[in-house]
C-alpha positions as CSV (number, residue, x, y, z in Angstrom):
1,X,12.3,-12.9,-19.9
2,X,9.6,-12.0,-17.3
3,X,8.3,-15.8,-17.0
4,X,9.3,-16.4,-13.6
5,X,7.5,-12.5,-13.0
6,X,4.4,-14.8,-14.3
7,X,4.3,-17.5,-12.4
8,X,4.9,-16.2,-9.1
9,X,1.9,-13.8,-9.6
10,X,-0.6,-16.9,-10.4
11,X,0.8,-18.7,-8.1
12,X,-0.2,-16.1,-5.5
13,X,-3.9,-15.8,-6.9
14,X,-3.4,-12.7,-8.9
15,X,-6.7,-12.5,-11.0
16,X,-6.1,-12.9,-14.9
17,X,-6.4,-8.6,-15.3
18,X,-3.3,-8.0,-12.4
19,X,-1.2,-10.4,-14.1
20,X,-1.6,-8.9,-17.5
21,X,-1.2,-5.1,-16.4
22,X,2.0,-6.2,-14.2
23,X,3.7,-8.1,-17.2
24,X,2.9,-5.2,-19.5
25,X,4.3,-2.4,-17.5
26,X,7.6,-4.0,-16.4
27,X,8.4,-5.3,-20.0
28,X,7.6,-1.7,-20.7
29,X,10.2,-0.6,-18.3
30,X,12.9,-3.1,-19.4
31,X,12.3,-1.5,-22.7
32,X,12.4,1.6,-21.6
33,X,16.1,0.6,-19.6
34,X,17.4,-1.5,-22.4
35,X,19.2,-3.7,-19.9
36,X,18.0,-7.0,-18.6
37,X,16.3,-7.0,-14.9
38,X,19.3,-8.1,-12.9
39,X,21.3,-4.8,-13.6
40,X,18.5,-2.6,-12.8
41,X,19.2,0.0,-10.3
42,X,17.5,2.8,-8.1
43,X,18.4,5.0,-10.7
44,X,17.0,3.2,-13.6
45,X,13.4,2.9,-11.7
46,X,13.3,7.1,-10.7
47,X,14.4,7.9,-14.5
48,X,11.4,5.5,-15.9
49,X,8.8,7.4,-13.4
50,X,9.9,10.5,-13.7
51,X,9.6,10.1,-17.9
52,X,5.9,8.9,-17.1
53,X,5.2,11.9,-15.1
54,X,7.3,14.7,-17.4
55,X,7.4,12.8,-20.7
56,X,3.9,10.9,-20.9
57,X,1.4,13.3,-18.8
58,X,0.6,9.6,-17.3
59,X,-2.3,10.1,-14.5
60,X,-1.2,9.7,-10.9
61,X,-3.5,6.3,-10.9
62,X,-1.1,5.2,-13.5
63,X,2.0,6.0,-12.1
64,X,0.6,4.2,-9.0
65,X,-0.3,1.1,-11.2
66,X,3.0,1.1,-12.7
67,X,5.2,1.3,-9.8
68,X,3.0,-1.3,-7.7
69,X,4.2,-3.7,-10.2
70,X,8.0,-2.8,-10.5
71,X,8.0,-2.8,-6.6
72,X,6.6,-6.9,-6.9
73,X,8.8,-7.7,-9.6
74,X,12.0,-5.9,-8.0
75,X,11.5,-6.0,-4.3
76,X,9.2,-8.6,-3.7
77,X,10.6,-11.0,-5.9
78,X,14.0,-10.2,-6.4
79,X,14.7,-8.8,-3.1
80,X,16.3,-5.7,-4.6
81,X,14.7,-2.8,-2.3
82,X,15.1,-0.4,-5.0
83,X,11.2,0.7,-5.3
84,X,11.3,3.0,-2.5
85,X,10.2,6.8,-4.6
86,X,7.2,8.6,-3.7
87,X,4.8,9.3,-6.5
88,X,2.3,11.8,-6.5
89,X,-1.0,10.9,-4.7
90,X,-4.3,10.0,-6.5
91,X,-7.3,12.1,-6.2
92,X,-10.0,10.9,-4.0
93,X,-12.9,11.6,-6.6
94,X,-16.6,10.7,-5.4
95,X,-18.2,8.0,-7.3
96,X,-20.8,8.5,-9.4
97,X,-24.3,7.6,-8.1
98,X,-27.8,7.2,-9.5
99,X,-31.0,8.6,-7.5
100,X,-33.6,6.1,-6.6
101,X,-35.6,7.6,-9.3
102,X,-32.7,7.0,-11.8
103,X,-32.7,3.7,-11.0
104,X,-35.9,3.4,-12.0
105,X,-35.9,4.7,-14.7
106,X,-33.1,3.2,-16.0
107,X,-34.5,-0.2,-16.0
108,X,-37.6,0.5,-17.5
109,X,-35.4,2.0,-20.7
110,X,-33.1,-1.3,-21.0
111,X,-33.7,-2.8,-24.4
112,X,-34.8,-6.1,-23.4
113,X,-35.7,-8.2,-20.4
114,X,-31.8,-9.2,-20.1
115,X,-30.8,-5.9,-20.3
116,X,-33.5,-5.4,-17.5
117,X,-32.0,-8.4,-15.5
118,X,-28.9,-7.4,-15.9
119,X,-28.7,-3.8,-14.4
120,X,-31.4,-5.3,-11.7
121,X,-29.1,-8.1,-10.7
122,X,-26.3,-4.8,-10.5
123,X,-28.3,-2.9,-8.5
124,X,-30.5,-5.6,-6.3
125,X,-26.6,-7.0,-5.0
126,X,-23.8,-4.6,-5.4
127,X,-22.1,-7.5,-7.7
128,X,-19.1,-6.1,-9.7
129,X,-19.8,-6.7,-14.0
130,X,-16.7,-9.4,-13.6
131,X,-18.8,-11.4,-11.0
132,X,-22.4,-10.9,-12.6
133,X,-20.8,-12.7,-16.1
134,X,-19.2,-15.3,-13.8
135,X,-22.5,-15.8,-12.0
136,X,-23.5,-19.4,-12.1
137,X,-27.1,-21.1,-11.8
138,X,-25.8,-23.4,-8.7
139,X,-24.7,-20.3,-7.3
140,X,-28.3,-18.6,-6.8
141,X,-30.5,-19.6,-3.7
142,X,-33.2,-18.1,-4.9
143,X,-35.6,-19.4,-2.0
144,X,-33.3,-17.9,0.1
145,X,-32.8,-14.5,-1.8
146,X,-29.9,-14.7,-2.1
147,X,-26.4,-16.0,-4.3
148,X,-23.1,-16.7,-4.0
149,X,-20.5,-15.1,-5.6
150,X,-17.3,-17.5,-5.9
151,X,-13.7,-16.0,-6.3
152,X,-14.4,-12.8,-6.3
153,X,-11.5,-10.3,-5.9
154,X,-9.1,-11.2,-3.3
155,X,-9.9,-14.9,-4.1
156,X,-12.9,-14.9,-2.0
157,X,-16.7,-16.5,-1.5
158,X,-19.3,-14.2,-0.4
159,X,-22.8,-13.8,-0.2
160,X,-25.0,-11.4,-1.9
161,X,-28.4,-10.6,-1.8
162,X,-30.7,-10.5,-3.9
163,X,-34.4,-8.5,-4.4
164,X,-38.3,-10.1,-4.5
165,X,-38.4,-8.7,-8.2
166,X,-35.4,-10.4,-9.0
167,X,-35.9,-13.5,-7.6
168,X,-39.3,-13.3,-9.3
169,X,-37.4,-12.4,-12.7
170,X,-34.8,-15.1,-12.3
171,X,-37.4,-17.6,-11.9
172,X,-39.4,-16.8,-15.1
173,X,-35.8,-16.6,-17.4
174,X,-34.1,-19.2,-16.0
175,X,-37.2,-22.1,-16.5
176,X,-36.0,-23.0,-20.0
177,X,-32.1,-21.8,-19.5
178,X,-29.6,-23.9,-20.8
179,X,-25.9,-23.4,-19.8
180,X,-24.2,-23.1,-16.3
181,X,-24.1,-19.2,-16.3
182,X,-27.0,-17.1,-15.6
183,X,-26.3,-14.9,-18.6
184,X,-25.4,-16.8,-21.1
185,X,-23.3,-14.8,-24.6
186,X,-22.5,-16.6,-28.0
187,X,-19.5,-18.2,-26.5
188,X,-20.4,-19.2,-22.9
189,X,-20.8,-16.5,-20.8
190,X,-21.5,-13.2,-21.1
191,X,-18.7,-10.3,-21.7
192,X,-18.5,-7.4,-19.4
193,X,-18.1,-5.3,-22.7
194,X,-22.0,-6.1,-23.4
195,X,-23.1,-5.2,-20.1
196,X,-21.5,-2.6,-20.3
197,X,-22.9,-1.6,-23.6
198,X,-26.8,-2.6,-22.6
199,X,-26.3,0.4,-19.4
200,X,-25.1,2.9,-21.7
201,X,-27.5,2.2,-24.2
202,X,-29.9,2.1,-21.6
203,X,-29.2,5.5,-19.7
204,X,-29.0,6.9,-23.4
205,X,-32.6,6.1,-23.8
206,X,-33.2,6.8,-20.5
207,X,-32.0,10.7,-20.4
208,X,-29.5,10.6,-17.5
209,X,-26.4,12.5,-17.9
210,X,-24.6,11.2,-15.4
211,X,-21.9,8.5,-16.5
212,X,-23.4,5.7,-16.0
213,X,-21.6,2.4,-15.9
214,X,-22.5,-1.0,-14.6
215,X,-20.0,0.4,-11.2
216,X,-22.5,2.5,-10.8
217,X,-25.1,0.6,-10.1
218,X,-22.6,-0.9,-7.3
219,X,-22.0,2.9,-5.3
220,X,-25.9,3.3,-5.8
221,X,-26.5,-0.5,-4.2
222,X,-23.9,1.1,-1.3
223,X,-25.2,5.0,-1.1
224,X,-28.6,4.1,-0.7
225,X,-28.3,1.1,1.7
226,X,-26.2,3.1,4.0
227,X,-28.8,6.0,3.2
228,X,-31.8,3.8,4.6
229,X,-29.6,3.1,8.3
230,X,-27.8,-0.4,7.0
231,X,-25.0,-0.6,9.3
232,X,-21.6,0.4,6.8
233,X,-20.1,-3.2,7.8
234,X,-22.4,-5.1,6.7
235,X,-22.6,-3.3,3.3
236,X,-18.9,-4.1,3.3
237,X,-19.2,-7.6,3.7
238,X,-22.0,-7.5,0.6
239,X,-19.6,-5.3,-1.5
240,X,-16.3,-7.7,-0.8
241,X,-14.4,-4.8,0.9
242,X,-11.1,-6.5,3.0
243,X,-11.5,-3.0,4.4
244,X,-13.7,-1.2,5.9
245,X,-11.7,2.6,4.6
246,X,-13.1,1.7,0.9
247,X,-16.7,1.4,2.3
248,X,-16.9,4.6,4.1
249,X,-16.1,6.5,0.9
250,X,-20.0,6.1,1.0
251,X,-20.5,8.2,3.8
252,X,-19.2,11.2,1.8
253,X,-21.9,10.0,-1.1
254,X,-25.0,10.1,1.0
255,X,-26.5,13.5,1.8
256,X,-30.0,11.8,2.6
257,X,-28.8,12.2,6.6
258,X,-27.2,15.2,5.8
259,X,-30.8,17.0,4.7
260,X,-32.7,16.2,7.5
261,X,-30.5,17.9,10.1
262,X,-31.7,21.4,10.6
263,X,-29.3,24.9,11.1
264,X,-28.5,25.9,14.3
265,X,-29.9,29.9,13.0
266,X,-33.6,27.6,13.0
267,X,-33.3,26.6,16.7
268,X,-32.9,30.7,17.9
């Protein structure tokens, strides 16, 4: 029913995730409808939202998701123009972000030295957990200090950077590695679920109440370059940012700057 919905989006270089949240929320909505997808209407698309919003509680982020992927399907593919609602705006919430100390401290409370490497390489580059379990051993340049990750979001190459301690660390785990990934699980690489679960384990141990996530390590990479005068485009290149708006969220994060200007009632 929704095949041709599938093929278009890999065609285009939708990653795996967007392809599988798009298919599942319109085959929700043609549920929902109960008619097939070349009699829906205007109508049909505001009654499905508005039962997400009254009916389901369903978070603004969701409703966002969800009519994103109608608008594809129904505009952009079938060239009906009938996605045209406004839903309510998402909250701009401020990411979570470690202090230096945190940081610290964090990786001296992972479990193992992979746990270790793992929330270093997080932190040392500003990698996403999708690219660091992608991260292959011919894409390090470790004499260079630096990596490569390949595909990232948006289909894209970039270059990443990459700290003297990890380079150091890499060097020691990686002299009797076998595999193509860098961190290798029981059936090829590793899952983001068990990075996930070594950082929470880790802040557990650790003490930090914050929620820490292996995203978190990615706004702390961010804050505290921009907090120690790296230029905010640069830090978007390293990130993967196509635009520059979703880097300067960070300038709202840092209050390093922000605590060395002095009140005006000083200077009388």
């Amino acid at each position: 029913m929704l095949k041709n919905l599938e093929n278009e989006l890999k065609i285009r270089g939708f990653s795996p995730k967007t392809v599988k949240s798009y298919l599942f929320h319109n085959k929700h909505f043609l549920e929902f409808i109960g008619r097939p997808a070349e009699d829906v209407t205007e109508f049909d698309i505001k009654a499905y939202i508005g039962h997400l919003i009254s009916d389901k509680n369903a978070a603004p982020s969701t409703v966002s998701l969800v009519k994103a992927a109608l608008k594809f399907y129904y505009d952009e593919l079938l060239k009906k123009n009938i996605v045209n609602l406004k839903t309510p705006k998402i909250a701009k919430k401020l990411p979570v972000v470690l202090t230096k100390e945190e940081v610290k401290i964090l990786i001296d409370h992972a479990s193992s030295f992979k746990a270790k490497l793992m929330i270093k390489l997080l932190y040392s580059s500003g990698m996403r957990v999708s690219e660091l379990t992608t991260l292959k051993t011919t894409d390090l340049e470790l004499d260079k200090q630096t990596a490569w990750v390949r595909h990232g979001k948006g289909a894209k190459d970039r270059l990443i950077i990459l700290s003297k301690s990890v380079v150091l660390d890499l060097a020691s785990y990686l002299k009797d590695h076998v595999g193509e990934y860098v961190l290798v699980g029981r059936h090829g690489s590793m899952t983001t679920k068990y990075v996930q679960m070594m950082i929470h384990d880790a802040a557990a141990r650790a003490g930090i109440n914050k929620k820490v996530t292996p995203h978190t390590l990615r706004h702390s990479f961010a804050t505290h370059l921009l907090e120690s005068g790296t230029d905010i485009r640069i830090i978007q290149e390293l990130l993967g940012h196509s635009n520059l708006q979703t880097t300067q969220i960070y300038t709202h994060v840092s209050n390093e700057e922000k605590r060395k200007v002095k009140s005006p009632l000083d200077n009388l």
